[in-house]
N, C-alpha and C positions, 0 to 999 in steps of 0.2 A: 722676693729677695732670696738670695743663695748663699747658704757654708758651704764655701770650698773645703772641701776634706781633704785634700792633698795637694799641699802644697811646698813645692822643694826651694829653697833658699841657699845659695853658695856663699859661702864667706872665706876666702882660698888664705886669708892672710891669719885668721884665726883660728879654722878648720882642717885637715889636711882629706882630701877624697881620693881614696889610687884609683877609683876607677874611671875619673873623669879624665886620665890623657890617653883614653883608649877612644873618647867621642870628642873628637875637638870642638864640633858644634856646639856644642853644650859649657867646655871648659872654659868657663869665665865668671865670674862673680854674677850672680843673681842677687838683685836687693832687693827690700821690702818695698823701697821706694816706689822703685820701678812697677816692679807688681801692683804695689795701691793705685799706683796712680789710671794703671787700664782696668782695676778689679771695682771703684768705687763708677764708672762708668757704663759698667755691664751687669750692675743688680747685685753686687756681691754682699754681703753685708758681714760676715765673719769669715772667718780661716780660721783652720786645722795646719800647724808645721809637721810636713811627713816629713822622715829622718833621712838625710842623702846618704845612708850608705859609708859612710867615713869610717877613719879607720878607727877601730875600737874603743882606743885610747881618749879620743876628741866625742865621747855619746856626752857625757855630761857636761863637755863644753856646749856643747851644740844646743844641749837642754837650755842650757842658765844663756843661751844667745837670744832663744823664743823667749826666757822668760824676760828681759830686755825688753824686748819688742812687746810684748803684754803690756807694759808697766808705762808705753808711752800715752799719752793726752789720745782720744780719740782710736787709738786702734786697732785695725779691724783682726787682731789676732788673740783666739780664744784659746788657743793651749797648743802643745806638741803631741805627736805621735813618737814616742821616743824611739832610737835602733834599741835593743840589748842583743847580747847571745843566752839564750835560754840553755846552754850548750855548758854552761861553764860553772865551775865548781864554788863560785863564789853569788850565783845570779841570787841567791834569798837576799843577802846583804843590799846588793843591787839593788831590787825590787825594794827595801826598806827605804835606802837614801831618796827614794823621788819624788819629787813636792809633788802632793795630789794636786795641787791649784793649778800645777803647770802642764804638770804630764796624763794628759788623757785617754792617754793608749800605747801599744807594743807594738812595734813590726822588728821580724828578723827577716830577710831578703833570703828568699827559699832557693829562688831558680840558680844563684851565683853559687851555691852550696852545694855537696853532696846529695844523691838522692839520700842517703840512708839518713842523713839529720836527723828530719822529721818522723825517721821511727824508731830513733834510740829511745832507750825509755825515759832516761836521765830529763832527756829534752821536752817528751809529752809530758812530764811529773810539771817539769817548772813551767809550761803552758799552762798546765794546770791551776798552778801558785797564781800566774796572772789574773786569771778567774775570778780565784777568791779573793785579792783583792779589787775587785771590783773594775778591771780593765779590760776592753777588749783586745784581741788580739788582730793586726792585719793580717791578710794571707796572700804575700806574692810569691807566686807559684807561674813556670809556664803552663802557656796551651797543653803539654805531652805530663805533665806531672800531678795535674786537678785531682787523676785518682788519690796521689799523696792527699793535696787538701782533704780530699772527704775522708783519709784514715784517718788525720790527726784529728779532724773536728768530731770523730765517731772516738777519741783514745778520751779527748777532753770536752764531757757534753755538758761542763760548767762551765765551762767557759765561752765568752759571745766573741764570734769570728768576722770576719767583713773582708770579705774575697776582693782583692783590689784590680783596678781597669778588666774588670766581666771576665777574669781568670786569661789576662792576655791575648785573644783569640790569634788564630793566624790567618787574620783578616787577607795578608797580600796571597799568599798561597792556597788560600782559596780550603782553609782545613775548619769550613763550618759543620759539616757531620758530625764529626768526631768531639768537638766542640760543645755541641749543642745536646748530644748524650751526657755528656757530661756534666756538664750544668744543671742538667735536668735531674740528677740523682743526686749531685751536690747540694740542692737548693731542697732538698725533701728531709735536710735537718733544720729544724727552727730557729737552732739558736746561731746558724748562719747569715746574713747579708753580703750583697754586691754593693761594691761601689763602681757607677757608670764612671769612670776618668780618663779622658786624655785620649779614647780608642784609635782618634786618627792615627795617633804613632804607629799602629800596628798594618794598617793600611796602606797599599799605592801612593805615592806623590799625586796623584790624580783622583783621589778620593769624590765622591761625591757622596750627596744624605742618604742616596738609597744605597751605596758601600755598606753604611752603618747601620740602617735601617733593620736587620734581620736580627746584629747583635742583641741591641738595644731592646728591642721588641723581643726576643726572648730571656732576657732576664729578667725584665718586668713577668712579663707571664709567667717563669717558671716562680720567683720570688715573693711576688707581692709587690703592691705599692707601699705597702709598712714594711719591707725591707730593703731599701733599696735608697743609693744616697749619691750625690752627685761631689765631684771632683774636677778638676782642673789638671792635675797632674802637669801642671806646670814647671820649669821650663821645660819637660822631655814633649809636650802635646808640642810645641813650636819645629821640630823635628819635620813636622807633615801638616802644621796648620800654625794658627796664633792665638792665642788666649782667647780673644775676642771672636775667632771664628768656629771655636768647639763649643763657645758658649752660644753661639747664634744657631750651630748643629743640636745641639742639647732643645733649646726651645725648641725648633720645627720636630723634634722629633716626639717630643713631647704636648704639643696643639691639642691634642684632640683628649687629653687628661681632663679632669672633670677637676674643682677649685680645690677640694679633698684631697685629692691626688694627688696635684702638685706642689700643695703644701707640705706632705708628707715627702716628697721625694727631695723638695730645694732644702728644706731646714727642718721641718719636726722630727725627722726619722736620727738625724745626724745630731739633734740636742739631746736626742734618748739613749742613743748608743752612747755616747762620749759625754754626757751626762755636762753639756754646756748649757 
């Protein structure tokens, strides 16, 4: 059985997102429902709420909506990955308001951002703060900007990082070199993780397992199977596949894992980081 560690939910009537009328594909309410009802059928057994990105203003709406869905009979959602900006002169307060019970980690959305964000100091300090309270941080970042990821995880080496969808590759343009250097110097701090999520999006419409195959099989290698956590990145994986078909990519790609392995990679490694 599998935590999905990333998982995006829309609520358009409660939440406001600018960046969704820029993907129409995607622009429509995502529900829980929906999602359990293909996730309790393909081994899913918990979820992780990743934060969609919404506008500022709607982070702690967004929290107290996961924490809703926590609180119901049966389900399968064990906490949020909150947005904040770590950017902003108010973020300790921030960080004080968050119910540990709900919020089990940070992401701020790198690639949509300046490069310079992630080396103002302001910013590394309050990644830092993350740390010390006891959160990991996500780390979306493109394929051209990983070197960032490895500054800031070399600025904050208290704090536990989790590289999300295998640091974006650019699976269609075919930029696995550059990629795979990269990763490979990334993954030689400890207190780093990948999460495998959703890679088809990065890929041809035409994808097939051995597409993915080199990815996958180098983050394992460069990371470990104790660091390394699996995702859905759902709705954006439907983009180039369907829930059920990233997770049926996931198992074949994964077959020849030893019972150790794979229980570290579907749920052990993901109840340690995020401490569910």
């Amino acid at each position: 059985m599998f935590i999905d560690t990333h998982l995006h939910l829309v609520s358009r009537q409660l939440i406001t997102y600018p960046w969704l009328t820029d993907v129409p594909a995607l622009n429509r309410d995502w529900t829980y429902d929906e999602y359990e009802s293909t996730a309790k059928r393909i081994g899913i057994s918990g979820v992780l709420h990743m934060e969609v990105d919404c506008a500022p203003e709607f982070i702690e709406t967004e929290n107290a909506f996961v924490a809703d869905l926590m609180a119901r009979p049966g389900s399968l959602m064990r906490g949020a990955i909150s947005s904040a900006r770590p950017e902003a002169e108010d973020f300790t307060s921030f960080l004080d308001r968050l119910d540990p019970k709900v919020v089990k980690g940070i992401r701020r959305v790198l690639h949509v951002a300046p490069d310079e964000l992630s080396q103002d100091t302001g910013f590394r300090a309050n990644v830092g703060l993350i740390g010390k309270k006891g959160l990991p941080f996500d780390i979306c970042v493109s394929q051209r900007q990983l070197k960032l990821a490895i500054d800031l995880a070399d600025a904050c080496p208290n704090t536990v990082f989790v590289l999300d969808h295998c640091g974006v590759p650019d699976i269609a343009g075919d930029g696995y070199k550059d990629w795979e250097k990269s990763i490979t110097r990334l993954a030689e701090r400890p207190h780093v993780n990948a999460k495998i999520s959703g890679i088809s999006a990065y890929a041809a419409p035409d994808w097939t397992l051995e597409t993915l195959r080199p990815y996958v099989e180098h983050i394992i290698e460069s990371f470990g199977w104790d660091r390394v956590v699996w995702g859905s990145d759902s709705p954006v994986c439907t983009l180039n596949s369907s829930l059920d078909q990233w997770m049926a990519a996931t198992q074949a790609l994964i077959a020849d894992a030893s019972e150790i392995e794979r229980a570290a990679f579907s749920c052990g490694n993901a109840k340690r980081i995020w401490n569910i």
